[in-house]
C-alpha positions as CSV (number, residue, x, y, z in Angstrom):
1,X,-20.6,-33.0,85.3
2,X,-21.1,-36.4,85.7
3,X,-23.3,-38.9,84.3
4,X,-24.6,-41.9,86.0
5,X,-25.0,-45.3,84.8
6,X,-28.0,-47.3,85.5
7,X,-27.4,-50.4,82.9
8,X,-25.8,-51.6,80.3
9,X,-25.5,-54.3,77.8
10,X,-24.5,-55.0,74.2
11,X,-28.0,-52.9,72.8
12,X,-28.5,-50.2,75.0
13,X,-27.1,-47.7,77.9
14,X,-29.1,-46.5,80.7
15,X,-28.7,-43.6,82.2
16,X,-29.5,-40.6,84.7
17,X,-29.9,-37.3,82.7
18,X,-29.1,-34.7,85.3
19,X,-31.2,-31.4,85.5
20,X,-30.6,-28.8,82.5
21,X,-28.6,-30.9,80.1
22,X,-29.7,-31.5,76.5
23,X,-29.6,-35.0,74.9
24,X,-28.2,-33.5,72.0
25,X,-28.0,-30.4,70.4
26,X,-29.7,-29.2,67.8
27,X,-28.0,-28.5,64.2
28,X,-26.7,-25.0,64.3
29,X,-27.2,-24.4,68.3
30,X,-25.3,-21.4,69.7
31,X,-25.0,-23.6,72.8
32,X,-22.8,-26.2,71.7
33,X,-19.7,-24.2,72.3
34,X,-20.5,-23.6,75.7
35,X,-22.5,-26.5,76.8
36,X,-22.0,-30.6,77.1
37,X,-24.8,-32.4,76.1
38,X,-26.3,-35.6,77.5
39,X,-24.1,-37.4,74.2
40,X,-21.1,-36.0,74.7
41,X,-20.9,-36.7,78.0
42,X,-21.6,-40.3,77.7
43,X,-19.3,-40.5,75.2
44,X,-16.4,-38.8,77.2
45,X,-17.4,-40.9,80.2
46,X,-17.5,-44.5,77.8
47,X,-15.5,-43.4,74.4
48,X,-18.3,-44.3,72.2
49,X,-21.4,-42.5,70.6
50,X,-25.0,-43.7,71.4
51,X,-28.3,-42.6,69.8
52,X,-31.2,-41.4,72.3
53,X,-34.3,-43.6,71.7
54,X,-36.8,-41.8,73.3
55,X,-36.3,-37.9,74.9
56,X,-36.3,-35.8,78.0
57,X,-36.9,-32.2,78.2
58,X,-34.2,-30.0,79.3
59,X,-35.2,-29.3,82.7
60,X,-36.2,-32.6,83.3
61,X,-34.0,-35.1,85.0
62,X,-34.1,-39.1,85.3
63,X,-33.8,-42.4,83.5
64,X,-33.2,-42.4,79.5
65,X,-32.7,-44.9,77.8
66,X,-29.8,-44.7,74.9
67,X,-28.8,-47.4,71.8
68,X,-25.2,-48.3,71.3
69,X,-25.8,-48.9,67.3
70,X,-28.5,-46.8,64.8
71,X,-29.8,-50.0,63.7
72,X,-31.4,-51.0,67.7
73,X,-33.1,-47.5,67.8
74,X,-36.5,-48.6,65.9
75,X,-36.8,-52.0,68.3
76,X,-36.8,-49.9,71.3
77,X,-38.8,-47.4,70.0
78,X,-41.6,-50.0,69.1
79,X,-41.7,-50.1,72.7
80,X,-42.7,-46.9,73.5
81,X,-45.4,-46.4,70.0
82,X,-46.9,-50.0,71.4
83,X,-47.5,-48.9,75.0
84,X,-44.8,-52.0,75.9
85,X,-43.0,-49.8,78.4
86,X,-44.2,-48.4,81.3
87,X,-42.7,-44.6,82.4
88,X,-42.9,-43.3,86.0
89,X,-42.4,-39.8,87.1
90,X,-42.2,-37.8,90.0
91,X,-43.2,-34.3,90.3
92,X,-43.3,-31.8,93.1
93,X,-46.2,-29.8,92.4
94,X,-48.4,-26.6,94.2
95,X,-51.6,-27.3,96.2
96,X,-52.8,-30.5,97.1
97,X,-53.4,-32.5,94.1
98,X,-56.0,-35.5,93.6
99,X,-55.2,-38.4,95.2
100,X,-55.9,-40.2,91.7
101,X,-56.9,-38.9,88.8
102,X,-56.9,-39.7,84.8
103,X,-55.6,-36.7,83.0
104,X,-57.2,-37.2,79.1
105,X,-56.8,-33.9,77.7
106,X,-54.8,-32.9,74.2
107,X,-51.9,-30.6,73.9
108,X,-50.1,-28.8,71.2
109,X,-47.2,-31.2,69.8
110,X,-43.8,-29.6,67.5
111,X,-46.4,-28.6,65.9
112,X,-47.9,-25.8,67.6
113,X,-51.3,-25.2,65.5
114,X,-52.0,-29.6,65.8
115,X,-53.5,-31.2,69.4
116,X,-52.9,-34.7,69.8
117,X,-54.7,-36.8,72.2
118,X,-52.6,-37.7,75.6
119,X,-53.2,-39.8,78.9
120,X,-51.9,-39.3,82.1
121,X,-52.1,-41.3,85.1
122,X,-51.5,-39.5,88.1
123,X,-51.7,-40.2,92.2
124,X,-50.9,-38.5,95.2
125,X,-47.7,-39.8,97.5
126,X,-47.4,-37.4,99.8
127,X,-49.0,-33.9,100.9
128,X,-47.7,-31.0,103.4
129,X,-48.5,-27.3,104.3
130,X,-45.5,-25.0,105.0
131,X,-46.5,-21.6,107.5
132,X,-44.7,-19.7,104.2
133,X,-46.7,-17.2,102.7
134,X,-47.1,-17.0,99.2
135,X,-49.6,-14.4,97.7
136,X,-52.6,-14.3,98.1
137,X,-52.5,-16.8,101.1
138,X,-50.4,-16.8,104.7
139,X,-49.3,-20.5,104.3
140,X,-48.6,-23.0,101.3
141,X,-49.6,-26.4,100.1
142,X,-47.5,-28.8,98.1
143,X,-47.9,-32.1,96.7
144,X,-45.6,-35.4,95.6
145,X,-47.3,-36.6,92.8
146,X,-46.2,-40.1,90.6
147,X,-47.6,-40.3,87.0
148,X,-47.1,-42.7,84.3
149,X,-47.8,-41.0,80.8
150,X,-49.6,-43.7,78.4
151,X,-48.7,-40.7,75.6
152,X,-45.3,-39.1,75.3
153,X,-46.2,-35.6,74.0
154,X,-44.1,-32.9,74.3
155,X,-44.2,-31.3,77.5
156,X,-47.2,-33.5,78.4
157,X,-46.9,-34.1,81.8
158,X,-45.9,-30.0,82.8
159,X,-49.3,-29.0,80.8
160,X,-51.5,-31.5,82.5
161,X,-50.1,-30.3,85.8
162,X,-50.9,-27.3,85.1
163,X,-53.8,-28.2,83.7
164,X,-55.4,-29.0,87.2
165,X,-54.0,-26.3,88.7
166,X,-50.8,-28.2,90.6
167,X,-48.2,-27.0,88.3
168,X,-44.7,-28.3,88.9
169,X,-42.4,-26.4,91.1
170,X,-39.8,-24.6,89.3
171,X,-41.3,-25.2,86.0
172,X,-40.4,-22.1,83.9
173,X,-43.0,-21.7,81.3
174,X,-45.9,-23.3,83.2
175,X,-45.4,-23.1,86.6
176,X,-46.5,-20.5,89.0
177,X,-43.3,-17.8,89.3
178,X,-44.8,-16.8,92.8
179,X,-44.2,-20.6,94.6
180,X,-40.5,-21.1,92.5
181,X,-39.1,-17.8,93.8
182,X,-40.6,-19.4,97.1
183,X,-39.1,-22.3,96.9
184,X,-35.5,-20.6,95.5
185,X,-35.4,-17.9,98.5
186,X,-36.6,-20.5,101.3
187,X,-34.5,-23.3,100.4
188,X,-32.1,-22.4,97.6
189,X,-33.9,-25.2,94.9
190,X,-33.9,-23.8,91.6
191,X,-34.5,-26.4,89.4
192,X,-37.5,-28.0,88.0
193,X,-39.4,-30.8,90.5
194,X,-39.9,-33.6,87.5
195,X,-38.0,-36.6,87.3
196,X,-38.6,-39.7,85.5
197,X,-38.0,-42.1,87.9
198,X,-38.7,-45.8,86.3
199,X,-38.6,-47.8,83.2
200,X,-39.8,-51.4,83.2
201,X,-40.0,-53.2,80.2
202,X,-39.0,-56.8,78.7
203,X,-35.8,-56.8,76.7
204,X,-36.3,-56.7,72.8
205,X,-33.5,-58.6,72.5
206,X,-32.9,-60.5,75.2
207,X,-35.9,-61.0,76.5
208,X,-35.2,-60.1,79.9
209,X,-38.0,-58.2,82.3
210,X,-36.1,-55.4,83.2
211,X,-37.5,-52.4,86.1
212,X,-34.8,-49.8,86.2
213,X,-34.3,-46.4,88.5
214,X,-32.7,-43.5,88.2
215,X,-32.3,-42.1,91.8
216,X,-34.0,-38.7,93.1
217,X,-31.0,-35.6,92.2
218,X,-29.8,-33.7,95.3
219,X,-32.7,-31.1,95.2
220,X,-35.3,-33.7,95.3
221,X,-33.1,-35.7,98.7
222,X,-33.2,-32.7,100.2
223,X,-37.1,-32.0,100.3
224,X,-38.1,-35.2,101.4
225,X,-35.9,-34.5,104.4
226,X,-37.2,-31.2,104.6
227,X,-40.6,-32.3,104.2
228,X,-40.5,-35.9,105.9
229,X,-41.6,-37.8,103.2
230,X,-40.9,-41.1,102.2
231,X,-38.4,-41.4,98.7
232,X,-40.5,-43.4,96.3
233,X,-37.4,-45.0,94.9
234,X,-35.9,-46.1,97.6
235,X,-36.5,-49.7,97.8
């Protein structure tokens, strides 16, 4: 599996996380035998270890941004805990979603018995109805959604999709099984529609404004053909 590089410099590496790869694995995972994660790949790919400083889910592909030393971790992370960086995602979701909305509604963190406060920004791209049924209704409606989290819970942006009823397609544990057999049968795309498409932030070392992207995986090319909508990334 290949890993593509975004950017690079003496602090950090910048990369596209593809869909259902770890970052790392966990201490004692029965995976680690029989999976890469995002790490080892990277450091196959460059012959040197790097330390994630912020994380993706799983199923969630797109920009991440990684430290070549321990010690740059906690600058970059400031980033993030000071609202200094500014994350953009794209999500294929179910129904028509709002064309902009403020999402301000807790979820659970690790922590599953605590809610913590978290923000979402969301808008409305792109919209189309497909003549496939999918119960209780004889067509279906589907959204392209960008959001920019100003939190970065865990799992944040699938709950607050399905929060207001668009859940993501091909979301697992809070999508709607009905639409991602749908999508799987119809189309063959099995994966989960979220990818974090944009960092920009200024350099903590070098000072330098930086916007980087982390193009759409092969799933997400082929519904905007499919679809005829316009790829967000591309220019």
């Amino acid at each position: 599996m290949s890993v593509h590089i975004i950017f690079e410099d003496d602090y950090i590496l910048c990369v596209s996380k593809p869909n259902n790869v770890v970052v790392h694995h966990a201490h004692h995972s029965r995976n680690v035998a029989d999976e890469a994660s995002l790490l080892q790949l990277v450091e196959a790919l460059k012959g040197i270890k790097t330390y994630p400083i912020h994380r993706l889910d799983r199923k969630t592909s797109g920009i991440i941004l990684l430290a070549k030393e321990k010690q740059y971790v906690s600058k970059f992370q400031e980033l993030f805990t000071n609202n200094q960086i500014e994350k953009t995602y794209y999500g294929l979701v179910r129904g028509f979603a709002p064309e902009e909305k403020i999402i301000d509604s807790p979820v659970k963190g690790r922590d599953a018995n605590v809610h913590k406060d978290a923000l979402t920004v969301l808008k409305t791209l792109e919209k189309v109805t497909l003549e496939i049924p999918v119960k209780p209704y004889d067509s279906s409606r589907y959204s392209l959604i960008e959001m920019k989290p100003k939190t970065g819970r865990m799992h944040q942006l699938r709950i607050h999709t399905n929060k207001i009823s668009n859940p993501l397609i091909g979301d697992p544990k809070y999508g709607d099984k009905n639409h991602n057999v749908m999508f799987e049968n119809n189309f063959g795309w099995c994966k989960m529609f979220l990818h974090a498409g944009k960092l920009e932030f200024k350099h903590p070392f070098s000072e330098e404004s930086l916007s980087l992207k982390a193009k759409f995986p092969e799933d997400w090319q082929h519904a905007f053909k499919e679809f005829s909508w316009k790829n967000p990334l591309a220019n």
